[in-house]
C-alpha positions in Angstrom: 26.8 27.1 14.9 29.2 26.0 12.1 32.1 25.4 14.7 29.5 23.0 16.5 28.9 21.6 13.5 32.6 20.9 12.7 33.5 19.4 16.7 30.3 17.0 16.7 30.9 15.7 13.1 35.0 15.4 14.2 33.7 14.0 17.4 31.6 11.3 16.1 34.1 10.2 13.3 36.9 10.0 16.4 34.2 8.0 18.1 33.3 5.5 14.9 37.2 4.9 14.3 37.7 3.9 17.9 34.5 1.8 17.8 36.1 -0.1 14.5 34.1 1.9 11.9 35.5 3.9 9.1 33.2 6.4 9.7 30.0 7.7 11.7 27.9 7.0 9.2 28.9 3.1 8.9 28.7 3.0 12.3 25.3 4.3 12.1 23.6 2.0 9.3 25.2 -1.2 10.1 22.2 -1.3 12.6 19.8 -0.7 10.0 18.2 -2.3 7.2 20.2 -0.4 4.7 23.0 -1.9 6.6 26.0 0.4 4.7 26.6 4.3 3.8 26.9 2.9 0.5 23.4 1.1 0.2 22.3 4.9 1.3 24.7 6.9 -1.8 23.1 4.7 -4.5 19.6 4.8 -3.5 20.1 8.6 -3.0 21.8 9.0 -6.1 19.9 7.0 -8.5 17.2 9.6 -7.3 18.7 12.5 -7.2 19.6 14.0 -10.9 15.4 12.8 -11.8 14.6 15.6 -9.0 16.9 18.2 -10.0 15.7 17.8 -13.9 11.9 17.9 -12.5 12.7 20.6 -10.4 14.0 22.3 -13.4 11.1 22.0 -15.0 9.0 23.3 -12.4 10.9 26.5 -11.8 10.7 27.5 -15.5 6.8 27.3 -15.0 7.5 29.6 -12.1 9.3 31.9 -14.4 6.5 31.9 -16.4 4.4 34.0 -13.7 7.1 36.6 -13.4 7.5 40.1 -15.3 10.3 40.2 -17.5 13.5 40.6 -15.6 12.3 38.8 -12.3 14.1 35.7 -11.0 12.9 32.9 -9.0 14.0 32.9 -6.1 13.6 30.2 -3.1 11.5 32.2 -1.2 9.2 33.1 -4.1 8.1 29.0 -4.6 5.4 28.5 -2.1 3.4 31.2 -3.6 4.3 30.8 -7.3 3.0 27.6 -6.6 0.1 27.5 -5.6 -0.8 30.0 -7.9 0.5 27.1 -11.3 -1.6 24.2 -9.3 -4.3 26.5 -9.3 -4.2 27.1 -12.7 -3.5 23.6 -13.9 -5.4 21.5 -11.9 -8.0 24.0 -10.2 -7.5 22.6 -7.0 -8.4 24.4 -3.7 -7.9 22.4 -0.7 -9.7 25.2 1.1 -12.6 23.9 -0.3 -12.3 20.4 0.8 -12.4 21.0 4.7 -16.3 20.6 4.4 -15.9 17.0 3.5 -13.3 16.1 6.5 -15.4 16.6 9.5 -13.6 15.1 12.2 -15.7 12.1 13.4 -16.5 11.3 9.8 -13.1 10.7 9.2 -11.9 9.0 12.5 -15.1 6.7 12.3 -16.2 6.3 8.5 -13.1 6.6 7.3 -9.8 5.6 9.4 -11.9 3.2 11.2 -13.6 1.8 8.7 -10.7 1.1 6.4 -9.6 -0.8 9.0 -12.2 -2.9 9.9 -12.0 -4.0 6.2 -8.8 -4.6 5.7 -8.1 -6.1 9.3 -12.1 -7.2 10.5 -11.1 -5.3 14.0 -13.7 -3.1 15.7 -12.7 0.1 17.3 -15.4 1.2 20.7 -15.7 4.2 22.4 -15.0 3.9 26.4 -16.5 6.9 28.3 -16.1 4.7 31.1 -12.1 5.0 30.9 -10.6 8.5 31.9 -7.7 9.5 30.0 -4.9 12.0 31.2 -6.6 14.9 29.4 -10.5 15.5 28.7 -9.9 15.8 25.3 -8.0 12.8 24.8 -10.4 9.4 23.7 -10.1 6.2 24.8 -11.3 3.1 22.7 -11.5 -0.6 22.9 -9.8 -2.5 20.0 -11.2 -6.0 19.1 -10.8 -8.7 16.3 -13.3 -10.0 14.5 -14.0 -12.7 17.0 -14.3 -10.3 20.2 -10.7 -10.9 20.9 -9.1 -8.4 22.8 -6.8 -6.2 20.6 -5.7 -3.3 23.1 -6.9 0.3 23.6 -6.2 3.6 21.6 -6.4 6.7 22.7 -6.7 9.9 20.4 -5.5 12.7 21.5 -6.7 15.2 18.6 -6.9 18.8 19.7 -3.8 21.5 20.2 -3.4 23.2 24.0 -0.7 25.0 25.4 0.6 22.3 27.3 1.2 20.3 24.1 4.3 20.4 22.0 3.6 20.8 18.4 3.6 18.5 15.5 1.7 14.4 15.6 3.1 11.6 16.8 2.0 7.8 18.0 3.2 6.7 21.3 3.1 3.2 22.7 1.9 3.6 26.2 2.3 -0.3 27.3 4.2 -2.1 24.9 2.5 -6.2 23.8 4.1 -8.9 25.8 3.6 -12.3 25.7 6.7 -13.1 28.4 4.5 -10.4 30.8 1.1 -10.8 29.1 0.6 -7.6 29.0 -2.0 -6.0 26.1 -0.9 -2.8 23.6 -2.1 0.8 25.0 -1.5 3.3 21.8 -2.0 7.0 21.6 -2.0 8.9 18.5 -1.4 12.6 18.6 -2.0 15.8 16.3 -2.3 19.3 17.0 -5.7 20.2 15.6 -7.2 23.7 16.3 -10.0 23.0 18.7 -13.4 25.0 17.3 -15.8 27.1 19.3 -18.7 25.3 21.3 -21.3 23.3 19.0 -18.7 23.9 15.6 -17.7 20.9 13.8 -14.0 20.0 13.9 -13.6 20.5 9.9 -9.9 18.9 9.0 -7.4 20.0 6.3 -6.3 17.7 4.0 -3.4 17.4 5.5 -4.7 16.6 8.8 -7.0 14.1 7.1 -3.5 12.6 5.7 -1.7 13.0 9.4 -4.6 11.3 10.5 -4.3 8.2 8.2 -0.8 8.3 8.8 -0.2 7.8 12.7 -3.1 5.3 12.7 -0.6 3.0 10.6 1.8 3.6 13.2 -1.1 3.0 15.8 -1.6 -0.3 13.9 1.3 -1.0 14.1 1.6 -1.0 17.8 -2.0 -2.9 18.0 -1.1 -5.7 16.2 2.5 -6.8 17.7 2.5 -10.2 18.4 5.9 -11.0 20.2 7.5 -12.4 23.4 9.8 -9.3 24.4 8.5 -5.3 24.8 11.6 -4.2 23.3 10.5 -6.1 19.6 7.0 -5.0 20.0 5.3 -2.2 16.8 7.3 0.3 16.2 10.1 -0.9 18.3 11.9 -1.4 14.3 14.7 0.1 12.9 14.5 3.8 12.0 14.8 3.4 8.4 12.3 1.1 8.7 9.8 2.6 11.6 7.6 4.9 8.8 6.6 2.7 6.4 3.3 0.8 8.2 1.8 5.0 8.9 2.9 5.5 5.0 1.3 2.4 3.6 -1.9 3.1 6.0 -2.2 7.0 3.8 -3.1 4.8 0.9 -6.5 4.5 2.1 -7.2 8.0 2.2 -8.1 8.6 -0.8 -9.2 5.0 -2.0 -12.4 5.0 -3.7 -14.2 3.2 -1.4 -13.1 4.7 1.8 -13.5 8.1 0.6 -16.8 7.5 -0.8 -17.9 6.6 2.6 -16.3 9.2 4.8 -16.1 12.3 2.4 -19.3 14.4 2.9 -20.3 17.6 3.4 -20.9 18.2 7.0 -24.0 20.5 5.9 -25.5 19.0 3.0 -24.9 15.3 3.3 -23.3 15.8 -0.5 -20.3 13.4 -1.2 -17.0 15.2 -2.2 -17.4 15.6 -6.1 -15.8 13.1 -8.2 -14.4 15.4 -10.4 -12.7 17.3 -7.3 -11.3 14.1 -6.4 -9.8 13.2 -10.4 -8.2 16.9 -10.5 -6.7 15.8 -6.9 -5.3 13.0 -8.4 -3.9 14.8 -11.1 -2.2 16.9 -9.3 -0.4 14.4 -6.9 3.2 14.4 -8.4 2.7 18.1 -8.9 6.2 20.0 -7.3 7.6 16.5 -6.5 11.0 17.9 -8.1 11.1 20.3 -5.7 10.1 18.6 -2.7 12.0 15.9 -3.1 15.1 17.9 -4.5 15.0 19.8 -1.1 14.7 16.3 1.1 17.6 14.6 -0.8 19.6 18.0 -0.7 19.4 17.7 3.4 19.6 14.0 3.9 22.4 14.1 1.6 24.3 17.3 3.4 23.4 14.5 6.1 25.3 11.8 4.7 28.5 14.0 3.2 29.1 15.2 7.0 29.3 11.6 8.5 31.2 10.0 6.0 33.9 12.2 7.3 36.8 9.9 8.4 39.3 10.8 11.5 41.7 12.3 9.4 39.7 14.7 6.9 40.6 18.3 8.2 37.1 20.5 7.2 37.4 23.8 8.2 34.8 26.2 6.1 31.3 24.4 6.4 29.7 26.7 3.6 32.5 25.3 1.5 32.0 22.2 2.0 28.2 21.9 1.9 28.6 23.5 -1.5 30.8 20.8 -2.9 28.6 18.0 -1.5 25.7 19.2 -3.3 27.5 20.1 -6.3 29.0 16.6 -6.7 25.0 15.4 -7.2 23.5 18.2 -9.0 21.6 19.8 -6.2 23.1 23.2 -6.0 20.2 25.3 -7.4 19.9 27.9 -5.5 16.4 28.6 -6.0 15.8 24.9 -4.5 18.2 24.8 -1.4 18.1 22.0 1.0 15.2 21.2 3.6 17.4 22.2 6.3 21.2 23.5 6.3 24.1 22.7 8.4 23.7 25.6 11.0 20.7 24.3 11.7 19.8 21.1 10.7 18.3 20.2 14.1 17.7 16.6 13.2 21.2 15.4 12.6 22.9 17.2 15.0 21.1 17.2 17.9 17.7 15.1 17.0 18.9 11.7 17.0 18.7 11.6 12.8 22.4 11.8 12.7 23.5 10.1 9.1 19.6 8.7 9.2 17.6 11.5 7.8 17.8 9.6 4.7 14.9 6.8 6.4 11.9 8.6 5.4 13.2 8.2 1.6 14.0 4.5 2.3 10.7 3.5 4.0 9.0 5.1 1.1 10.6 2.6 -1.2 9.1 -0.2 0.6 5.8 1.7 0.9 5.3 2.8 -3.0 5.9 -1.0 -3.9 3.8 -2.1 -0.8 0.9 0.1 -2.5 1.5 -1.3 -6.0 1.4 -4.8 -4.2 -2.0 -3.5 -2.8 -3.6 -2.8 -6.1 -2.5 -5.6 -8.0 -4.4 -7.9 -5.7 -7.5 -6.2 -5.5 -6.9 -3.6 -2.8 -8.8 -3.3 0.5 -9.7 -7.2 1.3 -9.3 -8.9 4.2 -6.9 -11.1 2.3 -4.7 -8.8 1.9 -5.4 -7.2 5.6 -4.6 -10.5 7.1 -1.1 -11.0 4.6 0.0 -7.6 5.9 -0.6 -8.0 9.8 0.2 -11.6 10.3 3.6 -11.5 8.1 5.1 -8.0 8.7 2.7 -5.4 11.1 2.8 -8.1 13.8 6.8 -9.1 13.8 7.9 -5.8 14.9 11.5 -5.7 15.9 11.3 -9.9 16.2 12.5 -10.6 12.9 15.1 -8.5 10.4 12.8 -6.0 8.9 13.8 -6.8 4.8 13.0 -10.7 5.7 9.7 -10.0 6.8 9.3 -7.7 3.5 10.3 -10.6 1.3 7.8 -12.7 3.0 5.1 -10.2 2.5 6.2 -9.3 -0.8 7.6 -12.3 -2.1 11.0 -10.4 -3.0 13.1 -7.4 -2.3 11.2 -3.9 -2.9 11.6 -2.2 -5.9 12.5 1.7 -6.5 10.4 2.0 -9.8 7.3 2.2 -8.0 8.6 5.4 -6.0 9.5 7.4 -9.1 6.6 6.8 -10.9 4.3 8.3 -7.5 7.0 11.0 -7.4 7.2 12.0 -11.4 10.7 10.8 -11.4 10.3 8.4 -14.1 9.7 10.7 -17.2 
């Protein structure tokens, strides 16, 4: 692939200059909120050298489990892993499943967080036949019997089902055709045997969380034109609702009410829960060292201008990560050139950088969240009526500086991710 690599990032450069841009990537962001490829480099880089010192870190405590004259090696981290979590925090997620029965967590938990944070309702309708059997269709009110819209779950994997979880909006809110909000959230669960309980991971418990903010998001548009309504947002922009909606996962008061043990009624333990908290910006240097590594390789590549000649791909990937302090090679990138699906061919082109972004605005949304008391309808109501419900209406950082009161801050982000010490 590196030939392909070198015509489509020569190709687009040809096609910025032509369109009045100085390169693919300002062409790119100037219809985001970051706006410029510059705005991207700093936020990257003011990251960057905290995750490779962290990463650092955590590969000497890999070293640790070795036998004299072994070497970390990338492939060696997964398991080396789990094996230092499990002996610093003695946390097994295996053992959690018990407390994410399905229904528990769609109805006690996802649900419920909802209804006190936004005072909407979420009812079953047998009566309405979905496009599978397994998918579920409910009736979405407000608090004063309002219709909200419909959301369908679609939870289970098939064969006919591509992989991975998603939200899509099935008819978009319209006030110019008065139309309501039809949502579908889908993950890829594996469906149990008949009369088994559908027992989550704790990553499907977070998934879960996760496109329901998206799901929200959708829900709660309140504009004249489909093409501004939920998600309809910018890309860098698009993630952070489903990130700020994970919050509730784990808050005390939502887990307390949805995390029990399918067989013995038992709540999750509390002092499972404080080792799990422990453990949260455990491996953040690596994981985010990898991320940065791609959605820099990301940015290097379609800053290219019309004129640069690049000829030996390896080459240059291992300059562009060398100039930031990400060329560990027992911490490569996410994704590299040859096949870096999302830049070249999955519409992520000088973008993959959004999920970072977005999770600026979500860590501060969080903090702003606990500083004013958490899960109130208050706050529910601030949220929805100044940013969930103005989609693509209004410039996404304007409606954050109404929610917010000012810009976001980055602080917030590398204290969640260990970056700050």
């Amino acid at each position: 692939n590196r030939d392909l690599v070198l015509e489509i990032t020569r190709l687009r450069a040809e096609r910025a200059r032509l369109l009045g841009f100085d390169t693919h990537a300002a062409y790119v962001t100037v219809d985001q909120t970051a706006r410029t490829p510059e705005a991207v480099a700093d936020m990257l880089g003011r990251l960057a050298p905290a995750a490779a010192r962290n990463a650092r870190a955590e590969q000497a405590d890999l070293q640790a489990q070795l036998a004299e004259g072994e070497t970390v090696e990338a492939w060696d981290w997964a398991h080396l892993t789990s094996a230092v979590r499990a002996e610093k925090f003695d946390v097994d997620f295996a053992a959690m499943r018990p407390y994410f029965e399905a229904e528990r967590v769609l109805q006690d938990g996802v649900f419920y967080a909802a209804n006190r944070l936004y005072g909407i309702r979420f009812t079953e309708r047998p009566d309405l036949v979905a496009y599978h059997p397994d998918a579920r269709v409910f009736e979405a009110r407000n608090e004063d019997g309002s219709e909200l819209g419909l959301y369908i779950l679609d939870l289970y994997t098939r064969d006919s089902k591509r992989g991975g979880a998603w939200m899509n909006p099935l008819v978009s809110q319209s006030a110019l055709l008065d139309t309501p909000t039809v949502v579908v959230n889908n993950l890829n669960v594996p469906k149990p045997a008949a009369g088994e309980p559908t027992l989550l991971t704790y990553d499907e418990t977070n998934t879960l969380f996760h496109e329901f903010g998206h799901a929200l998001h959708g829900l709660f548009a309140r504009v004249t034109y489909p093409r501004f309504a939920g998600t309809n947002v910018f890309r860098d922009f698009v993630e952070f609702p489903s990130q700020v909606n994970e919050m509730w996962m784990l808050w005390p008061e939502v887990l307390e009410n949805y995390a029990v043990h399918h067989r013995t009624g038992e709540r999750m333990p509390q002092d499972l829960v404080d080792r799990l908290h422990a453990s949260e910006s455990f491996n953040e240097g690596f994981a985010t060292s990898e991320y940065l590594a791609a959605a820099l390789l990301d940015q290097a590549w379609h800053r290219i201008t019309a004129d640069d000649e690049v000829t030996d791909v390896a080459a240059f990937e291992a300059q562009a990560l060398a100039s930031v302090g990400l060329d560990n090679p027992a911490v490569p990138p996410r994704y590299a050139s040859t096949y870096f699906a999302h830049t070249f061919s999955g519409g992520y082109d000088a973008g993959y950088y959004s999920y970072i972004w977005s999770e600026v605005l979500d860590a501060d949304t969080v903090e702003w969240f606990r500083e004013n008391g958490g899960l109130t309808r208050e706050n529910g109501d601030r949220f929805r009526a100044r940013l969930l419900g103005v989609g693509g209406s209004k410039d996404p950082l304007e409606a954050y500086r109404d929610f917010r009161g000012r810009d976001a801050e980055i602080e917030p982000l590398l204290k969640r991710r260990g970056l700050d010490r």
